[in-house]
C-alpha positions as CSV (number, residue, x, y, z in Angstrom):
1,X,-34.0,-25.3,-86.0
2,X,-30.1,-26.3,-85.7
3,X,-28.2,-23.2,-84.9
4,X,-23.9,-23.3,-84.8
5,X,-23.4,-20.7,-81.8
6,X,-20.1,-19.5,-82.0
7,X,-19.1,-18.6,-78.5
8,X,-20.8,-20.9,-76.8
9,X,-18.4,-20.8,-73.5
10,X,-18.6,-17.1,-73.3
11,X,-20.6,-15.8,-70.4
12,X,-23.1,-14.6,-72.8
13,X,-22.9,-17.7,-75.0
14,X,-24.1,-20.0,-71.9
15,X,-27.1,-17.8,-71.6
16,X,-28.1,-17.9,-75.4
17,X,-27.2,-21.8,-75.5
18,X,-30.0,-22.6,-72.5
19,X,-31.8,-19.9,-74.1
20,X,-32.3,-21.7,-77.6
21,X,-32.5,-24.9,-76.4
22,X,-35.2,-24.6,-74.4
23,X,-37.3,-23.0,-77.1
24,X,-37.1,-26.4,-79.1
25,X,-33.7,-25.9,-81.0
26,X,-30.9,-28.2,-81.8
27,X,-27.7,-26.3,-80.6
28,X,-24.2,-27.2,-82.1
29,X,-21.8,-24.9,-79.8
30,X,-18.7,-23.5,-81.2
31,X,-16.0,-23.0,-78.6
32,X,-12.1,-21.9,-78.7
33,X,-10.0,-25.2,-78.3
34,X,-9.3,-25.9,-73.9
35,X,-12.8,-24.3,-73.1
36,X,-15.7,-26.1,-71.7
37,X,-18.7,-26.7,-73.9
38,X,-21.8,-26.1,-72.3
39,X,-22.5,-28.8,-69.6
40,X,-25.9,-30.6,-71.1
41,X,-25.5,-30.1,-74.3
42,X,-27.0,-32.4,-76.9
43,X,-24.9,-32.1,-80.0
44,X,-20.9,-32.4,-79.9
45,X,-18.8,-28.9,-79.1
46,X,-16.6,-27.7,-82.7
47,X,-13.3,-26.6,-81.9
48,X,-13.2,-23.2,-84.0
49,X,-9.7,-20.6,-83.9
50,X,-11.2,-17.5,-85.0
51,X,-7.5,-16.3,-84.9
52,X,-6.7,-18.9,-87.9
53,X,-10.1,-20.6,-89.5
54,X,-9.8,-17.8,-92.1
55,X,-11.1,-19.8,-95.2
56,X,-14.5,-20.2,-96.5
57,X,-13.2,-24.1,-96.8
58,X,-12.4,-24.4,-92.9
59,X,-15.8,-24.0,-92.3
60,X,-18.0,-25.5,-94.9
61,X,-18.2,-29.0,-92.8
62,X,-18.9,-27.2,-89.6
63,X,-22.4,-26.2,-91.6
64,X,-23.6,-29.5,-92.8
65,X,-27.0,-29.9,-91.7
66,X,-27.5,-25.9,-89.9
67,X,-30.1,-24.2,-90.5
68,X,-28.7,-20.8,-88.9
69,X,-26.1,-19.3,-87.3
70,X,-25.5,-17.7,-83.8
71,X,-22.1,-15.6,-83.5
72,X,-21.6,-14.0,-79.9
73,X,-17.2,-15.0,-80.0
74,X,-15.6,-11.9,-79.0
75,X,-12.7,-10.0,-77.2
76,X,-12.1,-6.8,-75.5
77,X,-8.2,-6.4,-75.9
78,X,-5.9,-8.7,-77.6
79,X,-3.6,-10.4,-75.9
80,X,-0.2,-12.8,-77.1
81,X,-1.7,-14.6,-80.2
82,X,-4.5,-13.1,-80.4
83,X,-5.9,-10.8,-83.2
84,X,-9.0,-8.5,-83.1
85,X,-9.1,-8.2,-86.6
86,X,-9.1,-11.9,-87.3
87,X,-11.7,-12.6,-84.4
88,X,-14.2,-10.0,-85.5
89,X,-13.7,-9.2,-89.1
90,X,-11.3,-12.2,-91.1
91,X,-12.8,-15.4,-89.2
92,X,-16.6,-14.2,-89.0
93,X,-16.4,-13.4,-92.7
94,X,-15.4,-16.4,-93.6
95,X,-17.8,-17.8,-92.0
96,X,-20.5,-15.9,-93.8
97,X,-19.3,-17.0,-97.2
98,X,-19.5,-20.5,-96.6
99,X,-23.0,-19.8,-95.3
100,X,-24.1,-18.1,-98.7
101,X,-22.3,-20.9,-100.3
102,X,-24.0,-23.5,-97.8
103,X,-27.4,-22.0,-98.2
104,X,-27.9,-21.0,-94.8
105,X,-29.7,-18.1,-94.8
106,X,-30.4,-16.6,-91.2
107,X,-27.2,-14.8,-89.4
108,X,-27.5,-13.4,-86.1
109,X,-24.5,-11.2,-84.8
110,X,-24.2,-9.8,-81.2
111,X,-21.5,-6.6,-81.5
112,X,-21.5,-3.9,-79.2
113,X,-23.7,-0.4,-78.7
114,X,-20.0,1.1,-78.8
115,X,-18.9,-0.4,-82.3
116,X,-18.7,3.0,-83.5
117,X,-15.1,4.4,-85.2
118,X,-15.5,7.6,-83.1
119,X,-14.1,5.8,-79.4
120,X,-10.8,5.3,-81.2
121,X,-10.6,1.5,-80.5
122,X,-9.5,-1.4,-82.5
123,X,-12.2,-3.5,-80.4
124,X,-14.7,-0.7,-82.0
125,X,-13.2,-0.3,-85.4
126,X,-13.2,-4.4,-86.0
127,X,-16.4,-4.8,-83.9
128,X,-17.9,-2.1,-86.9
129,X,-16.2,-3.7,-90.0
130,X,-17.2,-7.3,-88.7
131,X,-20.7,-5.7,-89.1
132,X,-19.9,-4.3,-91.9
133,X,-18.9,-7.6,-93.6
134,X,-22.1,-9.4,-92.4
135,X,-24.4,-6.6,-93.8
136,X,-22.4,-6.8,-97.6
137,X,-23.7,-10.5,-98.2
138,X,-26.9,-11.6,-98.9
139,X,-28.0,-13.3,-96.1
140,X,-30.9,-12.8,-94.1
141,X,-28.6,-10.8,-91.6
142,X,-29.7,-9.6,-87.9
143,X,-26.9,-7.1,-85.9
144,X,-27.6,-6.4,-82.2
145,X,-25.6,-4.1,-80.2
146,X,-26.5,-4.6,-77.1
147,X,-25.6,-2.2,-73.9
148,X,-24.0,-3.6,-70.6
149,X,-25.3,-7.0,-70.3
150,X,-25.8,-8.4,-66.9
151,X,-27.2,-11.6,-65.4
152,X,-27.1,-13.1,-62.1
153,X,-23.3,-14.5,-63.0
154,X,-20.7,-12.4,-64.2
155,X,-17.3,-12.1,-66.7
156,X,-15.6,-9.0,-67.9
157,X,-16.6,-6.0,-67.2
158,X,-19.5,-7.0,-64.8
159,X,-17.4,-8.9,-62.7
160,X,-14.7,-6.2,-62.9
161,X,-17.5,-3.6,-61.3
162,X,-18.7,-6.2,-59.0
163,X,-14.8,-6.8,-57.6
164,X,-15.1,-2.5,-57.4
165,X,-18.4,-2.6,-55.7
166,X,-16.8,-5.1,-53.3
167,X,-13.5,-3.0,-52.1
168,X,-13.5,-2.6,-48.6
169,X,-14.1,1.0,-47.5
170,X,-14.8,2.9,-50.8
171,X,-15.9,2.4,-53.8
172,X,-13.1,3.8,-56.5
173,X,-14.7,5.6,-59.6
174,X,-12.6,7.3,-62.7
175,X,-13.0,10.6,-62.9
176,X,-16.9,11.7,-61.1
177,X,-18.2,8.4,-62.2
178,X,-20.6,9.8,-64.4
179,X,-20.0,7.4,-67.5
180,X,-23.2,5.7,-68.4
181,X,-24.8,2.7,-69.4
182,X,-28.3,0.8,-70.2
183,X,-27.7,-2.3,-69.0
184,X,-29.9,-5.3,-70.6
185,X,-30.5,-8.3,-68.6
186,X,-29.4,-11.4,-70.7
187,X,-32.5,-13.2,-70.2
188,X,-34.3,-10.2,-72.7
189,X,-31.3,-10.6,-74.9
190,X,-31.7,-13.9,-75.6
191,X,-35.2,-13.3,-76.2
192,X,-34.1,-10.5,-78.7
193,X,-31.5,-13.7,-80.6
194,X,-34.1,-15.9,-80.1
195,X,-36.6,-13.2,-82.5
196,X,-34.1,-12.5,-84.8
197,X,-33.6,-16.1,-85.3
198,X,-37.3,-17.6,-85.5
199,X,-38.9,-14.6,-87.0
200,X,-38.5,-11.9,-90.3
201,X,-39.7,-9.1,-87.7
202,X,-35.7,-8.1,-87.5
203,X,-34.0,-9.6,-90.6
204,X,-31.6,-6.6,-92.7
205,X,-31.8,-4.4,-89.4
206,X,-29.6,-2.9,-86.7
207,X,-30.8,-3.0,-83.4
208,X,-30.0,-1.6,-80.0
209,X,-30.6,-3.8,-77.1
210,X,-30.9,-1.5,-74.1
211,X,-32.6,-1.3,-70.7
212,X,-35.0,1.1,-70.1
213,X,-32.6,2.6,-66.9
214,X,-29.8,5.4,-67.2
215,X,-27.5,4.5,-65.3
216,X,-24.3,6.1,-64.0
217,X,-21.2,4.4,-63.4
218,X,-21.0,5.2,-60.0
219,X,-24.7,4.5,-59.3
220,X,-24.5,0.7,-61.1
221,X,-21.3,0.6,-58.5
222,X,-23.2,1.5,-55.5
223,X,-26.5,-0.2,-56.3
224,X,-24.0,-4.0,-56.9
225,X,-22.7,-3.3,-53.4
226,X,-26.2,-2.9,-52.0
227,X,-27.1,-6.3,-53.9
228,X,-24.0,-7.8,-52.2
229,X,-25.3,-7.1,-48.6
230,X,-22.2,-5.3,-48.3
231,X,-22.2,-2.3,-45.9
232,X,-22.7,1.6,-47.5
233,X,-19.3,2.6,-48.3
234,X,-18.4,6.4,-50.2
235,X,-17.5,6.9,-54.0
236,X,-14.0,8.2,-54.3
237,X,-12.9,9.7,-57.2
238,X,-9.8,8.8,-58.9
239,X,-8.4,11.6,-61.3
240,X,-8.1,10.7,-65.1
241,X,-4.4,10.7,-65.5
242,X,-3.9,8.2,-62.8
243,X,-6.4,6.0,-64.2
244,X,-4.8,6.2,-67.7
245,X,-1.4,5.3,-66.4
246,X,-3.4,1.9,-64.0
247,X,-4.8,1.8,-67.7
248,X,-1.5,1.3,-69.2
249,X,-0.1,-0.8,-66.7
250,X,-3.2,-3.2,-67.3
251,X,-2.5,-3.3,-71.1
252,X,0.9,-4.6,-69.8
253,X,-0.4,-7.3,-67.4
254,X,-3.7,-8.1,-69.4
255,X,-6.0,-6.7,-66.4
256,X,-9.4,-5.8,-67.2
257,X,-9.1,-2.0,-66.7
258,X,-6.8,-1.3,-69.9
259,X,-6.5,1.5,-72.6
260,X,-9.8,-0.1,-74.4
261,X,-12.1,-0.6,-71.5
262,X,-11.6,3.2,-70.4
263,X,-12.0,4.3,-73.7
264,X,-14.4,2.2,-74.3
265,X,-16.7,3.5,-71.3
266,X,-15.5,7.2,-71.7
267,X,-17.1,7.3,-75.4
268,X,-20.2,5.8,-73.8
269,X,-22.8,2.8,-73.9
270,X,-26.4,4.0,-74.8
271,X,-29.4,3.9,-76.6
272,X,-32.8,4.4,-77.8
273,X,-34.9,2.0,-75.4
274,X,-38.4,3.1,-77.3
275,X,-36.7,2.5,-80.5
276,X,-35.6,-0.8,-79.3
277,X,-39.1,-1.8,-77.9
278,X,-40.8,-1.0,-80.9
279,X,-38.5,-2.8,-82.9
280,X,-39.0,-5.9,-80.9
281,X,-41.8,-5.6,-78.7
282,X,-39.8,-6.4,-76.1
283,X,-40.2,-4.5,-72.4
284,X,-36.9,-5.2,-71.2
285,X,-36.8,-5.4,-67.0
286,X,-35.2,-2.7,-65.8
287,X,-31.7,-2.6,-64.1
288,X,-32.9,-2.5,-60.0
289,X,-35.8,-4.9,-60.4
290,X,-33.2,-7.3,-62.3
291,X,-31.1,-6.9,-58.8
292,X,-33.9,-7.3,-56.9
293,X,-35.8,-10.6,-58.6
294,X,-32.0,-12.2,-58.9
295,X,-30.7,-11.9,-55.1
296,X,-27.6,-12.4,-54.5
297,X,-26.1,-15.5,-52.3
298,X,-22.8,-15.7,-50.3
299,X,-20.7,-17.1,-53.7
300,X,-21.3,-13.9,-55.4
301,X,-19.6,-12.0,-52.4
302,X,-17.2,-14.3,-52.7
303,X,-16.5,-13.8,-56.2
304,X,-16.8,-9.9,-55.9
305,X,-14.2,-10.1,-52.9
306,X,-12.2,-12.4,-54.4
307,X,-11.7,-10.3,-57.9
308,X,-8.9,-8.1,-56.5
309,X,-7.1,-10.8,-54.4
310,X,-6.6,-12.9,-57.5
311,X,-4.0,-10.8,-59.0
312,X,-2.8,-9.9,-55.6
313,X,-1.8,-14.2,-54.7
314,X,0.1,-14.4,-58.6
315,X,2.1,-11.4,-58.1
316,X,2.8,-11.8,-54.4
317,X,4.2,-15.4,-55.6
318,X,5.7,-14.6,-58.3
319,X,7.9,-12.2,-56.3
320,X,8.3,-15.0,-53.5
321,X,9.9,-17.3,-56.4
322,X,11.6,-14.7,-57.8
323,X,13.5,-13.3,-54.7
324,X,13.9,-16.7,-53.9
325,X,16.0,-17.9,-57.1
326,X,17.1,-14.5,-57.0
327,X,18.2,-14.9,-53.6
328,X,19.6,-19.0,-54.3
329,X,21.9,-17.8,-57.1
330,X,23.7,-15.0,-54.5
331,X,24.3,-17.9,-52.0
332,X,25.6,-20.1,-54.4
333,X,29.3,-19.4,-52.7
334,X,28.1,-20.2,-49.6
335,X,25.7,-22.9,-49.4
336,X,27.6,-25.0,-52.3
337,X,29.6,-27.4,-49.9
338,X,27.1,-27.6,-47.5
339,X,24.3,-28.9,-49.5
340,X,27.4,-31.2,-51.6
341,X,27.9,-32.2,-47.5
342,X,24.4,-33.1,-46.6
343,X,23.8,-34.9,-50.3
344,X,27.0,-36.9,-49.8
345,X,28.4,-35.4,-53.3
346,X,30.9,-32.9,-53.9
347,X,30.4,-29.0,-53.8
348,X,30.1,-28.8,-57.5
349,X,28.0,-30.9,-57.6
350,X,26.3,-29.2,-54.7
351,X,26.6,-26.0,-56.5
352,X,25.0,-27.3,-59.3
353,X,21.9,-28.4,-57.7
354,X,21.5,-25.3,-55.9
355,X,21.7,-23.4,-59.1
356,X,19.2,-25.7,-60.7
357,X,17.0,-24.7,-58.1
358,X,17.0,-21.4,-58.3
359,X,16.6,-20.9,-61.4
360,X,13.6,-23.3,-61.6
361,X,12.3,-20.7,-58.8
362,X,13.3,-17.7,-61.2
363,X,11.4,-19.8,-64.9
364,X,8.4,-20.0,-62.2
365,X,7.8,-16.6,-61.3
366,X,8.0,-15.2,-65.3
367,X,5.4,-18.0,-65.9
368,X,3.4,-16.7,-63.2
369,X,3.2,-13.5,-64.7
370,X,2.8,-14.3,-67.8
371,X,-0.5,-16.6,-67.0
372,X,0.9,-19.8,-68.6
373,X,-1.6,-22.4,-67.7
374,X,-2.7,-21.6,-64.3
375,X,-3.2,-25.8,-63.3
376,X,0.1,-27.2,-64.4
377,X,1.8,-24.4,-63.6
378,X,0.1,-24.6,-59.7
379,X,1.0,-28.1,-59.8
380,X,5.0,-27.4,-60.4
381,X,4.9,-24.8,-57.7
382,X,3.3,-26.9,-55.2
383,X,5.5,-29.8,-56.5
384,X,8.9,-27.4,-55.8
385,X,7.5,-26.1,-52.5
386,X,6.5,-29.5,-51.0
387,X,10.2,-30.6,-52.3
388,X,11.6,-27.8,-50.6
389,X,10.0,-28.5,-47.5
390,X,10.7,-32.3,-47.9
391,X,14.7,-31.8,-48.3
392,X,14.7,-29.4,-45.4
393,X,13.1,-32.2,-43.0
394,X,15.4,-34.7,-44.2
395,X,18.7,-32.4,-43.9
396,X,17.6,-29.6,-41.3
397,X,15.0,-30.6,-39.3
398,X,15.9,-27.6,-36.7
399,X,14.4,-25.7,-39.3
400,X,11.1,-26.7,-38.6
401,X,11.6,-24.9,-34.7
402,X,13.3,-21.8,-36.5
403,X,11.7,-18.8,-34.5
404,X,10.8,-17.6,-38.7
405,X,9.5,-21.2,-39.2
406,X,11.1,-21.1,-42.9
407,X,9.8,-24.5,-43.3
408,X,6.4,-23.8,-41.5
409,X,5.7,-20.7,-43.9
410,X,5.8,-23.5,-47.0
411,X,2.8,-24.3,-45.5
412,X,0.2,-21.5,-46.1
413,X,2.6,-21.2,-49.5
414,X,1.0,-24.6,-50.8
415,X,-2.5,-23.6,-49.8
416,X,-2.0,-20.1,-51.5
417,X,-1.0,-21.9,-54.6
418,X,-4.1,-24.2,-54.5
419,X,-6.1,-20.8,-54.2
420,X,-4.7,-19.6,-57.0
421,X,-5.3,-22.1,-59.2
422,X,-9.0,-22.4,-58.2
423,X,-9.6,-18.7,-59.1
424,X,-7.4,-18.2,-61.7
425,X,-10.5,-20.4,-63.7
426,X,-12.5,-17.2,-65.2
427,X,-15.1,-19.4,-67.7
């Protein structure tokens, strides 16, 4: 079969896509415009907005020739630009008319366990009505919600709990940590797709992909740091109404724990596992022997270690720029002539470099914060600091034997930068 995968960068859209093609199928990824389409595949990536391809018409071309359709595109939270509704609801059912109007019949949709109007989310409340849109055409429609889903990689909220699992000394929980899950590996989710493509056996159903494992919050926590190889460390709990104010500031900074993950986890992510098995007839592996068959290698404790240092590098240098053009605009008085002096122009002039800079430094750190393209933006800073350091040479060498080394410090400033830039890359 041809099957447009919508999604196909997502962490779980990479699965499905090796998934499906290596049961025979032709797949046509769909993927958000700037991501990566899978690496091998064999039919050209389609740039699809789901914030704006709103019209049955936007996607009628994108159907010629498919003979179903995969749709795993999704978000947590929406961020600048972004739209929930659109995403989940406007876009998909668009995309569901032209399919009625295209004559392709089969429609697989991957939701969530938790699209239910009772955890008080937009995530569930659009996750719910894009289901609800699917299941009012005609089309030979499949829904899965699945639970946690977990493979040996990780994005979202798996790598959020791996970067937990990972924290030196303790292991922070909200609340006792008793919130719980099913997780699913991915490999029996795409098995699950891969049925309600090929076959009738799901076709005008619901179904719950779960695990066949309760598991607690702080247990999954505990049992990632053991599959890390990192040493036993305790479970702390952290009381509700400081994880609802870290909640708030994440909604504010776009972090992963924000308003709709914890309410999202407190309403809770279960499910009938025999009622999923005979649905499917699929015994899915359970969550320790998943750990256990999938070891984990030195890059995953690099990833979980690195989850929490990520933010920690932009916001440290964001407030190094900022304190620095911060700091350049208080000194203007001062340094005005001598850097006119040392340029060989006059102190306005002088002045009006210095200002320049600074306030180059200043536009820098808000960018920082505000995530703006993470490689240009790593190549300005670098660009400024290696400037910086270049002019000090050439006008004050003695700062190079400055007992602060102010010129020295640039350097572990340009690695940090590089570091950045190389983990700031989430897909």
């Amino acid at each position: 079969m041809r099957i447009l995968l919508l999604g196909a960068s997502g962490f779980i859209g990479r699965e499905l896509f090796t998934a499906l093609e290596a049961r025979g199928h032709r797949v046509v990824p769909a993927i958000r415009h700037g991501s990566r389409p899978p690496p091998f595949a064999t039919a050209p990536a389609i740039e699809c907005d789901l914030d704006r391809d709103l019209d049955p018409e936007t996607w009628m071309p994108r159907l010629a020739e498919i003979d179903a359709v995969v749709n795993c595109a999704g978000i947590l939270q929406a961020r600048r630009g972004e739209s929930a509704r659109a995403i989940h609801v406007l876009a998909p059912a668009a995309l569901f008319a032209a399919c009625e109007r295209r004559g392709v019949r089969r429609v697989v949709l991957i939701s969530a366990i938790s699209a239910d109007r009772r955890a008080g989310t937009e995530y569930a409340a659009s996750k719910l009505a894009g289901e609800q849109a699917l299941r009012a055409t005609s089309l030979e429609w499949v829904v899965l919600r699945p639970s946690l889903v977990h493979a040996s990689g990780a994005y979202g909220g798996t790598a959020f709990f791996r970067g937990l699992a990972a924290l030196p000394g303790f292991i922070p929980v909200p609340g006792a940590g008793r919130q719980q899950f099913q997780p699913i590996h991915v490999r029996d989710l795409c098995d699950v797709v891969a049925l309600g493509v090929e076959s009738e056996r799901l076709v005008r159903r619901t179904i719950e992909p779960v695990g066949p494992d309760l598991v607690a919050l702080r247990d999954l926590l505990v049992d990632y740091r053991r599959w890390l190889g990192l040493a036993p460390a305790r479970v702390r709990s952290i009381p509700r109404p400081l994880v609802a104010i870290a909640s708030r500031v994440g909604d504010a900074i776009g972090s992963r724990l924000n308003s709709t993950s914890l309410a999202q986890l407190e309403h809770g992510n279960t499910g009938d596992y025999y009622r999923f098995v005979d649905a499917t007839g699929i015994r899915a592996i359970g969550w320790r022997d998943a750990l256990a068959r999938h070891p984990a290698h030195v890059q995953d404790r690099w990833h979980a270690r690195l989850y929490f240092v990520r933010p920690l590098l932009r916001v440290t240098l964001a407030a190094l720029w900022l304190v620095s053009g911060v700091l350049g605009i208080a000194a203007l008085d001062g340094w005005s002539a001598r850097i006119g002096e040392a340029l060989g122009v006059t102190a306005s002039a002088g002045r009006a470099l210095l200002a320049a800079a600074s306030c180059a430094d200043v536009i820098v750190a808000g960018l920082l914060l505000f995530g703006w393209r993470p490689r240009t933006l790593a190549a300005i800073q670098a660009t400024l600091a290696i400037g910086y350091t270049i002019a000090g040479t050439l006008w004050w060498p003695d700062l190079w034997s400055d007992p602060l080394g102010p010129l020295l410090k640039n350097l572990p400033i340009v690695a940090a930068i590089a570091a950045l830039a190389a983990l700031e890359e989430e897909r």
